[in-house]
C-alpha positions in Angstrom: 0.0 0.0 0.0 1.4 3.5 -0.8 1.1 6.8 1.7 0.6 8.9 -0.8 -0.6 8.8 -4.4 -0.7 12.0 -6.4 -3.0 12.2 -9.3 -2.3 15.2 -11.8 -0.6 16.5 -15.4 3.2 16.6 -15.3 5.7 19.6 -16.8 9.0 20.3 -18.3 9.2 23.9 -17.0 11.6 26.6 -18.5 12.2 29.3 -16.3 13.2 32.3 -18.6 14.9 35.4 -16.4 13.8 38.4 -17.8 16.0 41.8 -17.3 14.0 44.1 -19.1 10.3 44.3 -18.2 8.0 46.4 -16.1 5.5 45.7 -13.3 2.4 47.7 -12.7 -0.4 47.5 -10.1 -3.1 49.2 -8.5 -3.6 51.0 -5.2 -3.9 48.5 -3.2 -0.1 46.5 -5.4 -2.8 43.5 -6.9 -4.0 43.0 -10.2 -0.4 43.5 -11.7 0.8 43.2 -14.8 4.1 42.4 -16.5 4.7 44.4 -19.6 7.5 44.4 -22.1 8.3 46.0 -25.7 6.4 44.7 -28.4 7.8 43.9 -31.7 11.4 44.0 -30.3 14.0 41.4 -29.5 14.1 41.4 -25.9 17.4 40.4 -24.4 17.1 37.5 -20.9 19.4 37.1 -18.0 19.5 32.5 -18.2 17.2 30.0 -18.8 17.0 27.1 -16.4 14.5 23.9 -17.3 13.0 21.8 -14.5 12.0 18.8 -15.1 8.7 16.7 -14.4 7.0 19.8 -12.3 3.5 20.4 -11.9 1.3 20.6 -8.8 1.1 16.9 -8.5 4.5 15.9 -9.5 5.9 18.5 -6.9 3.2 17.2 -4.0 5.0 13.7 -4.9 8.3 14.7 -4.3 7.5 17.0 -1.9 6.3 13.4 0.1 9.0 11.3 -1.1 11.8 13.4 0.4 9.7 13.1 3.7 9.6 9.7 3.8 6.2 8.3 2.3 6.2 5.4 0.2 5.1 8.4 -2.9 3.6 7.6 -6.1 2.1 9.8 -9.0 -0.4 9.2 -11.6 0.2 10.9 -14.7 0.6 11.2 -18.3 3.5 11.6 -20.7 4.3 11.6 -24.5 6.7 9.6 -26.1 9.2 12.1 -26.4 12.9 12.9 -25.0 10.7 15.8 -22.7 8.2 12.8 -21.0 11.7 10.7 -21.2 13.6 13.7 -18.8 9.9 13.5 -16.8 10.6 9.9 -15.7 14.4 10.4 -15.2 13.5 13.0 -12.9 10.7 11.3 -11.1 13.1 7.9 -10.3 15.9 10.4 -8.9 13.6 11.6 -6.4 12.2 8.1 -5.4 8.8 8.7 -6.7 7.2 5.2 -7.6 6.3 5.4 -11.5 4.2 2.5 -11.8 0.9 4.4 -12.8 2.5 6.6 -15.6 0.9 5.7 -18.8 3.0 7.0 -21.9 0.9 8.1 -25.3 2.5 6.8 -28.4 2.6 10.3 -30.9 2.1 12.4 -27.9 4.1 15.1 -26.7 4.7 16.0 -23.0 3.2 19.3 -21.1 6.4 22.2 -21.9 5.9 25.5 -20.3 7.5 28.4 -20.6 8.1 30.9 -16.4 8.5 34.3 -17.3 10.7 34.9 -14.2 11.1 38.5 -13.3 12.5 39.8 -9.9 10.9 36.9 -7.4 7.9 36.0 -9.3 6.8 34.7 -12.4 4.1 34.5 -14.5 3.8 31.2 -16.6 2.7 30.3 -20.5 0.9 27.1 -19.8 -0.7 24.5 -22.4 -2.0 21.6 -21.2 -1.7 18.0 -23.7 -4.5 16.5 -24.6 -5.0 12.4 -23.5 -7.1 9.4 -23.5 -6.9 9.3 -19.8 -7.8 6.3 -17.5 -7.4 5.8 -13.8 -4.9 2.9 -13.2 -5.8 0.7 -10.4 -3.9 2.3 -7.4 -4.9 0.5 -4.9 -6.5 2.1 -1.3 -3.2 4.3 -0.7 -3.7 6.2 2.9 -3.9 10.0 0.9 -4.9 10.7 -2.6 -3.8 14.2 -3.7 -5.3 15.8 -6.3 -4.3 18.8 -8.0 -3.7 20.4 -11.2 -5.4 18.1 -14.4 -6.2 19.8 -18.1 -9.4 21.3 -19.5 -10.3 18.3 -21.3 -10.5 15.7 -17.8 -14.1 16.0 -17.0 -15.1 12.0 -17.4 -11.5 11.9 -15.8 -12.6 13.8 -12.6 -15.6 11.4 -12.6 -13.4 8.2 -13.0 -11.6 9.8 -9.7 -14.7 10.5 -7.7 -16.0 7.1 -8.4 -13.0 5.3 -7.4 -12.8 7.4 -4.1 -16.6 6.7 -3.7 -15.8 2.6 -3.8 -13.0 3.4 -1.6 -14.0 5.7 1.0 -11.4 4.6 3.7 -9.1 7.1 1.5 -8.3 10.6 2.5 -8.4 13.0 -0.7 -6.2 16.1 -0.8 -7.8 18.7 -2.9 -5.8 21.4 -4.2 -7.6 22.7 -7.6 -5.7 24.3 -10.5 -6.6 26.8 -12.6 -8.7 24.6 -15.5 -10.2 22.5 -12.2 -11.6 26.2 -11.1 -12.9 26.7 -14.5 -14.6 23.5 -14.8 -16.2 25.0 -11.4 -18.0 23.6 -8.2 -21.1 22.0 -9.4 -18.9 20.1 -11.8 -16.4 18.8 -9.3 -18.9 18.9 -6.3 -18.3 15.3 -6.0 -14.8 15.9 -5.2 -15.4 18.9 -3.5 -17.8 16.9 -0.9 -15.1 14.2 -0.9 -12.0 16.4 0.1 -10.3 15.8 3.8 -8.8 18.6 3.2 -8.9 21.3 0.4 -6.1 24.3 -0.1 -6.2 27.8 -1.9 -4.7 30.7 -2.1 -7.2 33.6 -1.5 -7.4 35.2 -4.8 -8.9 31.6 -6.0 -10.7 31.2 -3.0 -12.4 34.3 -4.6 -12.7 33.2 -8.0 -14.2 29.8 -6.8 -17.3 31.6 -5.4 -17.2 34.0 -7.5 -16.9 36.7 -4.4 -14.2 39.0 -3.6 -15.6 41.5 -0.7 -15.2 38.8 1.9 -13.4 38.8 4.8 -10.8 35.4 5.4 -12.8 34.0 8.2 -15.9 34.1 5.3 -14.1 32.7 2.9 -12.9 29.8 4.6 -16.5 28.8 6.0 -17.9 29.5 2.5 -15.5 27.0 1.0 -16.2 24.6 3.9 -19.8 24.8 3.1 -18.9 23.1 -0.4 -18.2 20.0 1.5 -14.6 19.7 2.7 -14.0 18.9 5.9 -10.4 20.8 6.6 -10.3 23.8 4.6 -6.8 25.8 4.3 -6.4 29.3 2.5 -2.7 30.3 1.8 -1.3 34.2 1.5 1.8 34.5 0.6 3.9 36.0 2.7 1.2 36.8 5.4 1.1 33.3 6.2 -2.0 30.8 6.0 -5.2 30.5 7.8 -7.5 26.7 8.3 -10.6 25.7 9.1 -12.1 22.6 10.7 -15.2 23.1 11.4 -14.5 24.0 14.4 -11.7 26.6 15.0 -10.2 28.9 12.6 -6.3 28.6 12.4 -3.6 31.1 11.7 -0.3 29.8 10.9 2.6 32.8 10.5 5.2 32.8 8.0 8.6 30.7 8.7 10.8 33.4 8.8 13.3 33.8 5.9 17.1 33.1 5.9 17.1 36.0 3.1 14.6 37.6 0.6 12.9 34.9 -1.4 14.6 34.1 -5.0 11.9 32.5 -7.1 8.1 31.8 -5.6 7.3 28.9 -7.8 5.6 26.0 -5.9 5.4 27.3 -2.4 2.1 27.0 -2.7 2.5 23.3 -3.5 5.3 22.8 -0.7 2.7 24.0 2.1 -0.3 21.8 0.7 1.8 18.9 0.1 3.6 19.0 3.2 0.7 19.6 5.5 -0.9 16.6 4.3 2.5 14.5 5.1 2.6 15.5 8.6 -1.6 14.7 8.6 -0.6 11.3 6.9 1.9 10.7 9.8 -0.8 11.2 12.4 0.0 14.6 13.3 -2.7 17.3 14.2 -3.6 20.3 12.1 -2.0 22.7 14.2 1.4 20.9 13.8 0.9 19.9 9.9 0.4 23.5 9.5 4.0 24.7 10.8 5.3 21.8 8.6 4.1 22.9 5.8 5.3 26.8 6.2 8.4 25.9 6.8 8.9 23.5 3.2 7.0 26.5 1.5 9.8 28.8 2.8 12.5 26.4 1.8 11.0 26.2 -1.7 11.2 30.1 -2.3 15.0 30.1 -1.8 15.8 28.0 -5.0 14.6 28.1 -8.3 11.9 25.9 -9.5 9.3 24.2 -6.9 11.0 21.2 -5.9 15.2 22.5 -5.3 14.2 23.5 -2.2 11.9 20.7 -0.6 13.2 19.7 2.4 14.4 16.0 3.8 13.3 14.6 7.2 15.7 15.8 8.8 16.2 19.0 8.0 12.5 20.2 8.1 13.2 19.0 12.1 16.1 20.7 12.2 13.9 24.4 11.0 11.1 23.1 13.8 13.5 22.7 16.7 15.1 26.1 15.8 11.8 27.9 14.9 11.4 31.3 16.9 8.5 31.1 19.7 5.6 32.7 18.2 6.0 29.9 15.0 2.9 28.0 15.2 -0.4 27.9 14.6 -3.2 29.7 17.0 -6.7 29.8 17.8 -8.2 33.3 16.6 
């Protein structure tokens, strides 16, 4: 039996450093935009590619390096790209068994437009005939980021989970996930353990943006998850149980963050690790800033994820006012 089985599309990312762009937002330093000369040749600092990324592939080896027995279902082309993908995926110790590979396919390539410490990302999701492999009842199902095209797919994945229900499912939508929308995944939705957002798609989900955090974390509860967690940034993270609403701060940064891709990933993946190795919320919480902090230090989403050991090694030296409180 596997720990933890991640279900979701895999990515060769190329993280292009820009050196001559422009940021611009309003009032309140949201809604920006990146802006550059059009119709002119553009010069970049580096390029960097990391392989077999993704929310999914990251949440994998986010638990691998931890520990679990970590496995991902996925799917790649036939080409030297999915070839790097399951190169990658081996290195870390991430079980491959339920990778199907399309004959004539290509593999998900996407292009980070890295600029100071964030990035904005050129994204295009592969087409498949997709088919959930027999995976067994693994202890955590984590579900994240899957195509526009995976409808019958999300159905396949609900049924399964609906046979099984001694499963826990992570649910940590991506952006075509939010655009299929909550009546369309409200089987998932109801099915989720525990569910994690940022607030701006918190927002988007219900379609609201004038509510408070507290709101938005009981309106998301009343979708049907059981544990709901809303990352923000650097302010930290809240969660809700049903119960008690939860504010975990920040892990304090060694130095100002390099590149923010994944983070978000790192504190979802990592919470549900410490959940999946009988911890309690409040302690999965500070696990999972601390990895997130780790990740922003490198580039890409899965340098920085932290071993055992040294995620220990942050908690025993963690300042006193690290850890999550009642409010």
């Amino acid at each position: 039996m596997h720990d933890f089985i991640a279900i979701g599309d895999i990515v060769n990312d190329a993280f292009i450093k820009l050196k001559d762009a422009h940021v611009s937002c309003d009032v309140d330093n949201e809604n920006c935009t990146i802006s550059m000369s059009f119709g002119d040749k553009i010069p970049y600092e580096s390029v960097e590619v990391a392989n077999a990324v993704g929310n999914s592939p990251n949440a994998a080896v986010s638990a691998s390096r931890l520990g679990l027995n970590s496995a991902l279902v996925t799917n790649l082309g036939d080409d030297q790209n999915g070839r790097d993908c399951l190169e990658s995926l081996k290195k870390n110790k991430v079980v491959t068994d339920f990778i199907t590979i399309h004959k004539g396919k290509e593999t998900n390539y996407h292009y980070v437009l890295w600029f100071e410490n964030d990035r904005t990302i050129l994204v295009k999701h592969q087409e498949y005939d997709r088919k959930l492999p027999d995976i067994g009842k693994p202890k955590w199902l984590y579900l994240s980021s899957l195509g526009e095209d995976t409808l019958q797919y999300h159905k396949q994945i609900a049924e399964y989970l609906k046979i099984n229900p001694e499963i826990n499912l992570a649910f940590q939508p991506g952006t075509f996930q939010m655009k299929l929308g909550k009546e369309e995944l409200k089987d998932i939705y109801t099915r989720a353990k525990i569910f994690f957002c940022n607030v701006e798609e918190a927002e988007k989900i219900l379609g609201l943006n004038t509510l408070g955090l507290e709101e938005l974390l009981k309106r998301i509860q009343a979708l049907g998850p059981e544990i709901v967690v809303i990352t923000d940034g650097p302010k930290g993270a809240h969660a809700f149980d049903g119960k008690n609403v939860w504010r975990q701060p920040p892990y304090p940064d060694p130095k100002v963050p390099f590149e923010r891709t994944g983070a978000g990933d790192a504190f979802a993946s990592t919470t549900v690790v410490s959940l999946a190795l009988n911890n309690d919320l409040p302690t999965a919480l500070s696990w999972g800033a601390i990895n997130s902090m780790s990740v922003v230090q490198q580039v890409g989403a899965q340098k920085g994820l932290l071993s055992m050991e040294k995620l220990e090694e942050y908690l025993k030296n963690a300042p006193a006012n690290f850890k999550a409180t009642k409010i």
